[in-house]
KOLSE-260089 format. One record per residue (C-alpha): x negated, y, z negated; residue in three letters. Coordinates in nm, 3 decimals, always signed. Layout:
REC, X, Y, Z, ALA
...
This chain:
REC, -8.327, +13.187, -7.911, UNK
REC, -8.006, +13.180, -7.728, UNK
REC, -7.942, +12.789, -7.770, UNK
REC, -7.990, +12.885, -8.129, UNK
REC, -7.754, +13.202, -8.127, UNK
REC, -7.465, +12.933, -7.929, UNK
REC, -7.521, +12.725, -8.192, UNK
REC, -7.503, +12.914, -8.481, UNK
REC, -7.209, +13.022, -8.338, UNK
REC, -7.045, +12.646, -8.209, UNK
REC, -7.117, +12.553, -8.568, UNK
REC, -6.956, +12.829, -8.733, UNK
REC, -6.627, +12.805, -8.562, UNK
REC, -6.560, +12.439, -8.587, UNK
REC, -6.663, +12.529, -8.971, UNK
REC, -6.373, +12.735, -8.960, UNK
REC, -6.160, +12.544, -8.803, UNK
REC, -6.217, +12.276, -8.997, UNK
REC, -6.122, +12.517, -9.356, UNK
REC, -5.807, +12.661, -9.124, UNK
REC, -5.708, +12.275, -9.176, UNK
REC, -5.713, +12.226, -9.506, UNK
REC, -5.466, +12.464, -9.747, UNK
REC, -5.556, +12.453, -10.141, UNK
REC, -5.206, +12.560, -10.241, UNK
REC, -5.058, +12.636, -10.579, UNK
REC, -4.691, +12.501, -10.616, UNK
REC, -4.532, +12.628, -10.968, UNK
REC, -4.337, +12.384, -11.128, UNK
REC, -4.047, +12.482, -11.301, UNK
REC, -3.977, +12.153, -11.516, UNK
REC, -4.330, +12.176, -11.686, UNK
REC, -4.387, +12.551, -11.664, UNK
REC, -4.717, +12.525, -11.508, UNK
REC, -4.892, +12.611, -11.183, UNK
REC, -5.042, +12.310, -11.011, UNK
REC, -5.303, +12.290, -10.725, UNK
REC, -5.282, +12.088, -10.401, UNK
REC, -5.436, +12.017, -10.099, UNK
REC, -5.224, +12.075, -9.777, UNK
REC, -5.430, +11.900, -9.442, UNK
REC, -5.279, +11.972, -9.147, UNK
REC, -5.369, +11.839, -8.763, UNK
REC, -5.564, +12.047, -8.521, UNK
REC, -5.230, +12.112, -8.321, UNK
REC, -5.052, +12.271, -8.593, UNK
REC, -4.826, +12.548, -8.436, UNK
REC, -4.547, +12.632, -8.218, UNK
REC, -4.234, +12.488, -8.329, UNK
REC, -4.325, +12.123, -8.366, UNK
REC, -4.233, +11.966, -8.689, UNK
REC, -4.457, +11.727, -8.848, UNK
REC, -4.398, +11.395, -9.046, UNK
REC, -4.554, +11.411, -9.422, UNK
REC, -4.787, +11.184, -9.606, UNK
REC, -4.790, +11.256, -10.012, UNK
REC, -5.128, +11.074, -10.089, UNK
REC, -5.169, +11.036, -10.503, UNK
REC, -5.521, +11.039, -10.658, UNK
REC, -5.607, +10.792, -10.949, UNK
REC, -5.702, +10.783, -11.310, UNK
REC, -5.974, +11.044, -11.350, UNK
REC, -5.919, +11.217, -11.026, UNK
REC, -5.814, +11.566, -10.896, UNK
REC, -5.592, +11.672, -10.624, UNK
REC, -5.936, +11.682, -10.432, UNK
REC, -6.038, +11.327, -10.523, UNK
REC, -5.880, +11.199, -10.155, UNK
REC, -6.065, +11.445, -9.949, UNK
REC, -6.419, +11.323, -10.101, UNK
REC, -6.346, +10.958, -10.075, UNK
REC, -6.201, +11.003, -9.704, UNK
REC, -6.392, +11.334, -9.544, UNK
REC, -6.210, +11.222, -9.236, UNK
REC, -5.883, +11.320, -9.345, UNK
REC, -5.831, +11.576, -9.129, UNK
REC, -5.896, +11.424, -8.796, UNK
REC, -5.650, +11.162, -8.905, UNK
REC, -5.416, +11.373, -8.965, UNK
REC, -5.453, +11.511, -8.653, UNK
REC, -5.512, +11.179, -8.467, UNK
REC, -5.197, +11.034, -8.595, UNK
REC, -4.986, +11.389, -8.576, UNK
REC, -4.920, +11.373, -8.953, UNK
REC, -4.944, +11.633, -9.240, UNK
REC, -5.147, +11.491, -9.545, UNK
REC, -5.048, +11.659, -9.855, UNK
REC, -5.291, +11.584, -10.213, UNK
REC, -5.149, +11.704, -10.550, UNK
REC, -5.293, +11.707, -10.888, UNK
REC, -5.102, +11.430, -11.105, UNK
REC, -5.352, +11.477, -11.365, UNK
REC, -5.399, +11.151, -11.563, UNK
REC, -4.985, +11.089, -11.627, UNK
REC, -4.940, +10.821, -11.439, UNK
REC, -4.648, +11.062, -11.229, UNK
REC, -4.396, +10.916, -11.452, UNK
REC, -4.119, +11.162, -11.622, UNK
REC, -4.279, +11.046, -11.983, UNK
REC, -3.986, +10.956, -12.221, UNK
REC, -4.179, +11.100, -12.512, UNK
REC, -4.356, +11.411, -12.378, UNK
REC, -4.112, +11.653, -12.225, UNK
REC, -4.407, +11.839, -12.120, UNK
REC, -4.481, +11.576, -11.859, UNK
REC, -4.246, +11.548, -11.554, UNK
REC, -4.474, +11.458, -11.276, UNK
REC, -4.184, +11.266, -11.114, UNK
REC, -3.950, +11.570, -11.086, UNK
REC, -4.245, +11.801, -10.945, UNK
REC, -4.357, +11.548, -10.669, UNK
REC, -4.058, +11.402, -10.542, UNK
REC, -3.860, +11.738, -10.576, UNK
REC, -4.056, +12.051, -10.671, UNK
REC, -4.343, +12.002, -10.416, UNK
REC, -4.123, +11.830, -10.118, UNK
REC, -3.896, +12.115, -10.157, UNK
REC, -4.205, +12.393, -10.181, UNK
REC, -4.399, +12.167, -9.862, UNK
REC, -4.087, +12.237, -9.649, UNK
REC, -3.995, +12.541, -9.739, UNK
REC, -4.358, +12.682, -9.623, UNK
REC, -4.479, +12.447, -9.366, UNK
REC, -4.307, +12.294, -9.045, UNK
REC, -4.189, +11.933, -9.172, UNK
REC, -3.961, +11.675, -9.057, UNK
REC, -3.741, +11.732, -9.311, UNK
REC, -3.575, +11.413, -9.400, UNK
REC, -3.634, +11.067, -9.559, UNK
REC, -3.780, +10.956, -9.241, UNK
REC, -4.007, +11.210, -9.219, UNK
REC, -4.209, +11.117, -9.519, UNK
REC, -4.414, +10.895, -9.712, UNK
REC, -4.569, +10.852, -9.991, UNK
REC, -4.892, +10.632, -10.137, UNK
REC, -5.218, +10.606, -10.323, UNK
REC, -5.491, +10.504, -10.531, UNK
REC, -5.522, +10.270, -10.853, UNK
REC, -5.287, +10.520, -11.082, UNK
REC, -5.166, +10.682, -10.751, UNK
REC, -5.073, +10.329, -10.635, UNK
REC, -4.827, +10.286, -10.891, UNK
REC, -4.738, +10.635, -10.800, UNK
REC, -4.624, +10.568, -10.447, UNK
REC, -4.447, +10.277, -10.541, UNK
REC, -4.275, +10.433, -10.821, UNK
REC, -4.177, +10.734, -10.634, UNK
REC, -4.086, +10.544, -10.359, UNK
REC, -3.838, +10.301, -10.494, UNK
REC, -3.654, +10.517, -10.756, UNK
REC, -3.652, +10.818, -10.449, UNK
REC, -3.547, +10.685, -10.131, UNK
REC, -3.351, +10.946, -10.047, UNK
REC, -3.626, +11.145, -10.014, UNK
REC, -3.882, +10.903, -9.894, UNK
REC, -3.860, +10.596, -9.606, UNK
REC, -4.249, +10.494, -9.645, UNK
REC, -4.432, +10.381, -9.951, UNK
REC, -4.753, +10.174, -10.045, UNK
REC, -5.021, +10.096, -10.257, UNK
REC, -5.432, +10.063, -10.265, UNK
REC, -5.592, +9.872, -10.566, UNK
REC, -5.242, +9.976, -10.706, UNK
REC, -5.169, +9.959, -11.142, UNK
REC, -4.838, +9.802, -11.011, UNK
REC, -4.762, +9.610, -11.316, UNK
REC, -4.893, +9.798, -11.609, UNK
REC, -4.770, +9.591, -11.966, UNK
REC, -5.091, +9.377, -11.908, UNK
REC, -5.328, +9.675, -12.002, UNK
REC, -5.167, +9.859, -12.311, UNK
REC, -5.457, +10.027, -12.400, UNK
REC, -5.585, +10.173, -12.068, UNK
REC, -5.599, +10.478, -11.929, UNK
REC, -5.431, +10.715, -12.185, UNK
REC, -5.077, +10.546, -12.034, UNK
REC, -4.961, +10.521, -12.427, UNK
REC, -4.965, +10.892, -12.471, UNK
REC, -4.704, +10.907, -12.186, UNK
REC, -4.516, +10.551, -12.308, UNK
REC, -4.588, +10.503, -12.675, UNK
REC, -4.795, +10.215, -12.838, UNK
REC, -4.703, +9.861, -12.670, UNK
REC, -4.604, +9.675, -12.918, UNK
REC, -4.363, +9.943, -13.057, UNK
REC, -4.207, +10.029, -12.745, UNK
REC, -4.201, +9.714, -12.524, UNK
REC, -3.861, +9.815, -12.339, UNK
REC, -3.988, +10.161, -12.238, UNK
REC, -4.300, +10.005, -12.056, UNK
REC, -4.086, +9.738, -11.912, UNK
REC, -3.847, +10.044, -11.804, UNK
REC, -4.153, +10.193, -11.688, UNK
REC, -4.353, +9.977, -11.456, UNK
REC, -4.311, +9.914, -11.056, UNK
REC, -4.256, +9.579, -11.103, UNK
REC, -3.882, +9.618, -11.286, UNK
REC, -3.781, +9.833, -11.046, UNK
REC, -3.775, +9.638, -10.724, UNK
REC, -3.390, +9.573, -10.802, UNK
REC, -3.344, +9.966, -10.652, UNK
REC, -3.482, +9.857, -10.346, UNK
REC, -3.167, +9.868, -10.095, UNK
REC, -3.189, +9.627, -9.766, UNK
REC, -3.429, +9.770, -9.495, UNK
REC, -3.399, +10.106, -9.670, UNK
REC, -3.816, +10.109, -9.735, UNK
REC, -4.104, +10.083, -9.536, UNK
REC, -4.339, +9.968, -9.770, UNK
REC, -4.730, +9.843, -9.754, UNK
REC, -4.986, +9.725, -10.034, UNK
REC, -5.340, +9.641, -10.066, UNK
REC, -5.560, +9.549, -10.300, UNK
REC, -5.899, +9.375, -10.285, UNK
REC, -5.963, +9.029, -10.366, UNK
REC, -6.244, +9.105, -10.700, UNK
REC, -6.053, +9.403, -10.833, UNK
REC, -5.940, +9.388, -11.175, UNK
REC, -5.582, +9.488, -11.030, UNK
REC, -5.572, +9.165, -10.781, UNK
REC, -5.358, +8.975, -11.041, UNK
REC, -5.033, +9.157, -11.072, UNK
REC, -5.086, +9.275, -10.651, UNK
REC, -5.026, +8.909, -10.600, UNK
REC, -4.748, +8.908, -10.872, UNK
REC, -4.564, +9.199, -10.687, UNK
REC, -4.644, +9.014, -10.333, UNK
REC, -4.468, +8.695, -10.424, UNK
REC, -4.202, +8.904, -10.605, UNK
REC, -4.086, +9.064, -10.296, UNK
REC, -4.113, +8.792, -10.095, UNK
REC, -3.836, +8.577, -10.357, UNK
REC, -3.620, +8.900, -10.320, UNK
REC, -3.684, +8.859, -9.955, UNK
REC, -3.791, +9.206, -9.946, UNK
REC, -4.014, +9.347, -9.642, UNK
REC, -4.317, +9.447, -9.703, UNK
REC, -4.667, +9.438, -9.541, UNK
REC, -4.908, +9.243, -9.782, UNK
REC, -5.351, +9.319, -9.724, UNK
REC, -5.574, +9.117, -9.933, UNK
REC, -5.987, +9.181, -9.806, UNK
REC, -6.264, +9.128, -10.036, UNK
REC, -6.332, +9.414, -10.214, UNK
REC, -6.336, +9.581, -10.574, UNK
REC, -6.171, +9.908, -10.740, UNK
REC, -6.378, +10.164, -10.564, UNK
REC, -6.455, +10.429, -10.328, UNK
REC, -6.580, +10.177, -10.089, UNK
REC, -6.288, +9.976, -10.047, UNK
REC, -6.032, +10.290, -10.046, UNK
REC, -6.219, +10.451, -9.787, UNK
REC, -6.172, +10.169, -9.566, UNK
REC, -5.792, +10.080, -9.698, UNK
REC, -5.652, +10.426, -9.622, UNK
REC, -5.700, +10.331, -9.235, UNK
REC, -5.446, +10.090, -9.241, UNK
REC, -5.219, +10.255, -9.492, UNK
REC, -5.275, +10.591, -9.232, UNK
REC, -5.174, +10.325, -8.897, UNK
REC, -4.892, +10.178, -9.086, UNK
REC, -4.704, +10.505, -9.200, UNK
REC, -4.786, +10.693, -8.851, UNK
REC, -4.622, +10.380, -8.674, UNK
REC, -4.314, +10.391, -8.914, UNK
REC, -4.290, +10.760, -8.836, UNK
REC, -4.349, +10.737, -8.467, UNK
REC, -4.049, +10.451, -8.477, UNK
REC, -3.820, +10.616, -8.707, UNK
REC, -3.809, +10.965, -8.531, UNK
REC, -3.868, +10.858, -8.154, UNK
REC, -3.552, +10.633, -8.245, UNK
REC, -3.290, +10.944, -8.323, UNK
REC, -3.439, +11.127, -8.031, UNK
């Protein structure tokens, strides 16, 4: 009975431990006059006046600011592992673009300024380019990317898993012409709005940047296309091909080596001004 009463007990406070990790926040954003939710993970040693580097980890078409957490349970004792705050929000299915033709939609303003700004104000963050990062999944890949290049003053890290990274070959996917307009009546505002036109922002050395993508997903095409892209601009980058196809599976396993290569740029970047 009392190995039963220590374990009850063992179990219940790693239980809360584990919940004292992970915030659900709601950040209000003033460009779209609406309240969005988030997921804040923080590591185990959370306290005292240390300031922690921040990952911004974007879900994908379909998902929710929780979508991360369910594919990678293990979230939190990587984000303690690798001394890093892991912060999910909602992008809905908008592709985090500022749309051109829906004023309603400013995904870009609320991540790269609304929620950094909220994040630092109300947790203890390494508050500066080096100090963050940002990535994700399928939609969330071009995310990262996207926020990454056209924000570098607020971001030194940014990647890619099974990334959209080139999105003119799939017009009529995933609701992206509500945010763009129909293709073929708007082909300069896709062009203006896809990762690959925008590697011309990229200033020398100014991005750490990785990207992934397995070898049968439907993605693999324009991955390679952005690959041999940078490399002709003679832009760094790490480059991950595996086999693999757009799912759960293979993003469970790719966030490991997206989680290794941001902690390393972080541990370099801030050890270096110390």
């Amino acid at each position: 009975m009392k190995q039963l009463v220590l374990f009850l007990f063992l179990f219940t406070c790693n239980l809360l431990a584990a919940q004292k990790q992970v915030d659900t926040i709601v950040v209000e954003s003033p460009s779209m006059n609406v309240s969005i939710k988030n997921i804040v993970i923080l590591p185990e040693n959370y306290g005292g006046q240390k300031a922690f580097p921040v990952l911004y980890l974007l879900h994908g078409y379909s998902g929710h600011y929780d979508s991360w957490l369910s594919i990678k349970p293990e979230l939190p004792e990587l984000a303690t592992e690798k001394g890093l705050i892991i912060v999910c929000p909602d992008g809905k299915n908008n592709w985090y673009w500022d749309s051109p033709v829906n004023p309603e939609v400013r995904y870009e303003t609320y991540i790269s300024k609304e929620l950094v700004s909220y994040i630092d104000q109300h947790y203890k963050t390494v508050r500066d380019r080096k100090g963050r990062a940002v990535t994700g999944l399928s939609m969330g890949g071009h995310g990262g990317l996207w926020l990454g290049i056209r924000h570098q003053d607020v971001f030194g890290a940014c990647g890619s898993t099974s990334g959209g990274v080139d999105i003119r070959p799939f017009p009529n996917n995933w609701e992206m012409k509500k945010q763009l307009g129909d293709y073929k009546d708007n082909p300069e505002r896709w062009d203006a709005h896809t990762v690959m036109t925008q590697l011309n922002k990229i200033q020398p050395d100014s991005l750490a940047i990785i990207i992934d993508c397995g070898t049968e997903d439907f993605f693999y095409n324009v991955n390679e296309k952005l690959h041999n892209e940078l490399l002709y601009r003679n832009i760094k980058h790490d480059y991950i091909t595996r086999p693999g196809a757009h799912n759960s599976a293979y993003w469970k396993n790719s966030i490991d080596y997206q989680i290794l290569f941001f902690s390393t740029y972080f541990s370099h970047c801030l050890n270096s001004t110390r």
